[in-house]
C-alpha positions as MATLAB code, in Angstrom:
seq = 'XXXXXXXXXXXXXXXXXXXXXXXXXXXXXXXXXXXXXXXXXXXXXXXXXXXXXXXXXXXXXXXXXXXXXXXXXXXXXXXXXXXXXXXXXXXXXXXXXXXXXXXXXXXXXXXXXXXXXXXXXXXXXXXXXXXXXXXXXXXXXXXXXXXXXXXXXXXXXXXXXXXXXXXXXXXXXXXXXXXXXXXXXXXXXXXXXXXXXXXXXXXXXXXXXXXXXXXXXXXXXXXXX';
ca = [
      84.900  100.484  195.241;
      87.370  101.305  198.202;
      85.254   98.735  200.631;
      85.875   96.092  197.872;
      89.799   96.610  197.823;
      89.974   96.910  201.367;
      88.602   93.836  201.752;
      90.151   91.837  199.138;
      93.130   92.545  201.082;
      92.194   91.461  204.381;
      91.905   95.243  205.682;
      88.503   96.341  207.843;
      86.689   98.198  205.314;
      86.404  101.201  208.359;
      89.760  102.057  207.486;
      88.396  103.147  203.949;
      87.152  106.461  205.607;
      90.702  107.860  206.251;
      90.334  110.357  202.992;
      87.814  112.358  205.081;
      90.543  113.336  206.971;
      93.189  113.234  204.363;
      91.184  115.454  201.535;
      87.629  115.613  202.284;
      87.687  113.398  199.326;
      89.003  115.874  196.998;
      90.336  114.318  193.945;
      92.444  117.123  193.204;
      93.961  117.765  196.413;
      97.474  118.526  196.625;
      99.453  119.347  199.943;
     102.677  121.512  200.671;
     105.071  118.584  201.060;
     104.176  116.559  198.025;
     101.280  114.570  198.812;
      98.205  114.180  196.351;
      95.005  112.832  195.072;
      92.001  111.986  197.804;
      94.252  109.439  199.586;
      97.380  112.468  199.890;
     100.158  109.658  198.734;
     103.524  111.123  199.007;
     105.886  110.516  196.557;
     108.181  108.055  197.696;
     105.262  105.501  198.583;
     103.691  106.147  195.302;
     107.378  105.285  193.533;
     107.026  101.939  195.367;
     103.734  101.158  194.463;
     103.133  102.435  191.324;
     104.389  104.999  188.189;
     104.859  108.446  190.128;
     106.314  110.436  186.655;
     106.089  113.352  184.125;
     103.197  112.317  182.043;
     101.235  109.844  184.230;
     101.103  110.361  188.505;
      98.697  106.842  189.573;
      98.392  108.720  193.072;
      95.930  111.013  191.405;
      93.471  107.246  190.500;
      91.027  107.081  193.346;
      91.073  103.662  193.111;
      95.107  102.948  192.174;
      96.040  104.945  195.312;
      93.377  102.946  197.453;
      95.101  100.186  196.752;
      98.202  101.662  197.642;
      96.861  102.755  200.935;
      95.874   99.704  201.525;
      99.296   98.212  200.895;
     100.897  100.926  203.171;
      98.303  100.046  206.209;
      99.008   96.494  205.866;
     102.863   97.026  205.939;
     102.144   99.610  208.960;
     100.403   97.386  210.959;
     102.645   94.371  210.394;
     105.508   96.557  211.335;
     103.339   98.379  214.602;
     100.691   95.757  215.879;
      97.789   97.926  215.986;
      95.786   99.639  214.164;
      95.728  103.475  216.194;
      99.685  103.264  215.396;
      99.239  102.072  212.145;
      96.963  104.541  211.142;
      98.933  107.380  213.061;
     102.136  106.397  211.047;
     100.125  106.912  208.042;
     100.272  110.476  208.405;
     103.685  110.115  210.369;
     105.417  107.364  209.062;
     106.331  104.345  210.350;
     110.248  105.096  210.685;
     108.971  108.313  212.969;
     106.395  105.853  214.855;
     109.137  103.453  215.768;
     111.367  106.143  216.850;
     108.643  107.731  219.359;
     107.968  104.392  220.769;
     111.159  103.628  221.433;
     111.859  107.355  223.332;
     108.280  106.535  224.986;
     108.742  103.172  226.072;
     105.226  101.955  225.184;
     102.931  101.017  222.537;
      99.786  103.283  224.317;
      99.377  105.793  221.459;
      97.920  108.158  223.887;
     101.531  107.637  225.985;
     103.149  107.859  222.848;
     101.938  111.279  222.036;
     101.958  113.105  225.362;
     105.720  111.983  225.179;
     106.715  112.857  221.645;
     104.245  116.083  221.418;
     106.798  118.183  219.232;
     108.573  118.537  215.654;
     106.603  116.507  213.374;
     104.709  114.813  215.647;
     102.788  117.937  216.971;
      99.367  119.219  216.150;
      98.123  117.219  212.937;
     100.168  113.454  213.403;
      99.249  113.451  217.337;
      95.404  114.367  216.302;
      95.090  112.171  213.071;
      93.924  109.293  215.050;
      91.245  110.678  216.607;
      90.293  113.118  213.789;
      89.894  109.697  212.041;
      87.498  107.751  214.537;
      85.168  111.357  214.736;
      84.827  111.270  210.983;
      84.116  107.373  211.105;
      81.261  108.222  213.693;
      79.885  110.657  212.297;
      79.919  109.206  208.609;
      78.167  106.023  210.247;
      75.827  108.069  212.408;
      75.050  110.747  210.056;
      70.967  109.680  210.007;
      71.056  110.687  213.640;
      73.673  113.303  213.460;
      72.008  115.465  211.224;
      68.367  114.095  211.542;
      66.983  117.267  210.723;
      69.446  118.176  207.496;
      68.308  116.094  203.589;
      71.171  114.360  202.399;
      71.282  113.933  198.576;
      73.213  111.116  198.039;
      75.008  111.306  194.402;
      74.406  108.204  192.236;
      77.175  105.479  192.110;
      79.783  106.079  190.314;
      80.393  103.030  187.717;
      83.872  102.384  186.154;
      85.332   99.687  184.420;
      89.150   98.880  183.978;
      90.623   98.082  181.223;
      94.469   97.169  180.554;
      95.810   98.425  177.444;
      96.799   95.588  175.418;
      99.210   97.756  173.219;
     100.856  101.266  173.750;
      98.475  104.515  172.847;
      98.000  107.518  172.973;
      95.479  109.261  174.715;
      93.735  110.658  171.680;
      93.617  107.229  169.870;
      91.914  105.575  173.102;
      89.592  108.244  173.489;
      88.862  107.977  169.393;
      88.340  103.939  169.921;
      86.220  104.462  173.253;
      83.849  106.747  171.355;
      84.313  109.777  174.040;
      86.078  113.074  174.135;
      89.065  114.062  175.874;
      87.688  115.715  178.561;
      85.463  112.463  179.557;
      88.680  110.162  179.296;
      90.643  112.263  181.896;
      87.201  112.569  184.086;
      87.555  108.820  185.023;
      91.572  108.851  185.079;
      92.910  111.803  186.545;
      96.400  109.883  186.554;
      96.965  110.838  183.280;
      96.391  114.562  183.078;
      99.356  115.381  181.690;
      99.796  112.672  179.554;
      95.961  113.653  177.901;
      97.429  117.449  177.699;
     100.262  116.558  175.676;
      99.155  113.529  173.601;
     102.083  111.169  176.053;
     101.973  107.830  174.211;
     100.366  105.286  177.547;
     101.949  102.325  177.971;
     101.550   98.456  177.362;
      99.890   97.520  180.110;
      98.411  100.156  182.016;
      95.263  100.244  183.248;
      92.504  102.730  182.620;
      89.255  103.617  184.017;
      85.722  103.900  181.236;
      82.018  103.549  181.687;
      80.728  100.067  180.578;
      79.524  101.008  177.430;
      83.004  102.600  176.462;
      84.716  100.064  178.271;
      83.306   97.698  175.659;
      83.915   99.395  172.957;
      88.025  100.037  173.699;
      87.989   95.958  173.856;
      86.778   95.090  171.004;
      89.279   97.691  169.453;
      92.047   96.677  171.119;
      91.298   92.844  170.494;
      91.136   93.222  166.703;
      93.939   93.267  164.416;
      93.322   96.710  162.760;
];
């Protein structure tokens, strides 16, 4: 799914391996500073991409925030002209990226870091990089990697969006999907608190169902009842 985003934007699909050093593709990872979900969106870039509120937080959709990410590496490497300072500022920023190549005087990240190696640019933004291109490695090599380890792949994961054609609330779409609470916020963890308190969704918005369900919901929401 993130291969397929990645790529209808233009972006190597490589770049889709950044959550195993953002999360370890935890869906319910949540840092110190703010950031969450497997791609670790902060909340200012989720506010420009998306709804970031009380009741519904789209940096906690796998697939929402990978399209966000995406958005934010295409602006970074527009803005920085290379993809080990684009993916650096994705940790750092590109504000803090511009800054330390202006004090550095080059665009060599590894210049770039032995200069600026302090503050917020110090253990975790100066290794991001290269904690990146190990876990690319080692994700494509794993066969050889771990030749003598079995690796039980999990079955693929099949989800269908849907955009709500009229406000609801959680319980009704569940009700008209034909699955339970618990199975609704399974596939859309952006909506946690809206499923815990019954927060009418809005016009618009886009959830996540199996096939089956995501059939049902239609036909529901395209009939006049």
């Amino acid at each position: 799914i993130f291969e397929k985003e990645f790529e209808k934007q233009g972006l190597p699909k490589e770049l889709t391996r950044l959550p195993f050093v953002e999360s370890s593709f935890n869906e319910k990872a949540q840092s110190k500073v703010g950031a969450t979900g497997v791609w670790q969106i902060m909340p200012n870039i989720g506010k420009k991409f998306s709804i970031v509120g009380k009741y519904i937080d789209e940096r906690n959709s796998p697939v929402k925030a990978a399209q966000m990410a995406a958005r934010l590496l295409k602006e970074n490497y527009r803005g920085l002209k290379g993809w080990p300072l684009a993916v650096t500022a994705y940790n750092n920023g590109m504000g803090n990226l511009l800054r330390a190549i202006r004090r550095a005087k080059t665009r060599d990240l590894a210049r770039i870091i032995a200069r600026n190696y302090k503050g917020a640019f110090k253990f975790a933004s100066s290794n991001f990089y290269a904690s990146y291109l190990a876990a690319l490695y080692a994700e494509k090599y794993h066969r050889e990697i771990f030749k003598n380890t079995v690796i039980t792949k999990e079955p693929q994961l099949i989800k269908v969006p849907i955009r709500l054609t009229r406000s609801l609330k959680p319980m009704v779409l569940a009700k008209w999907a034909g699955i339970t609470m618990d199975e609704l916020l399974e596939l859309n963890l952006d909506i946690k608190r809206a499923v815990k308190n019954n927060k009418r969704l809005p016009r618009g918005f886009r959830v996540f169902l199996a096939p089956k369900n995501h059939k049902k919901l239609s036909q529901r929401l395209n009939s006049k009842s």
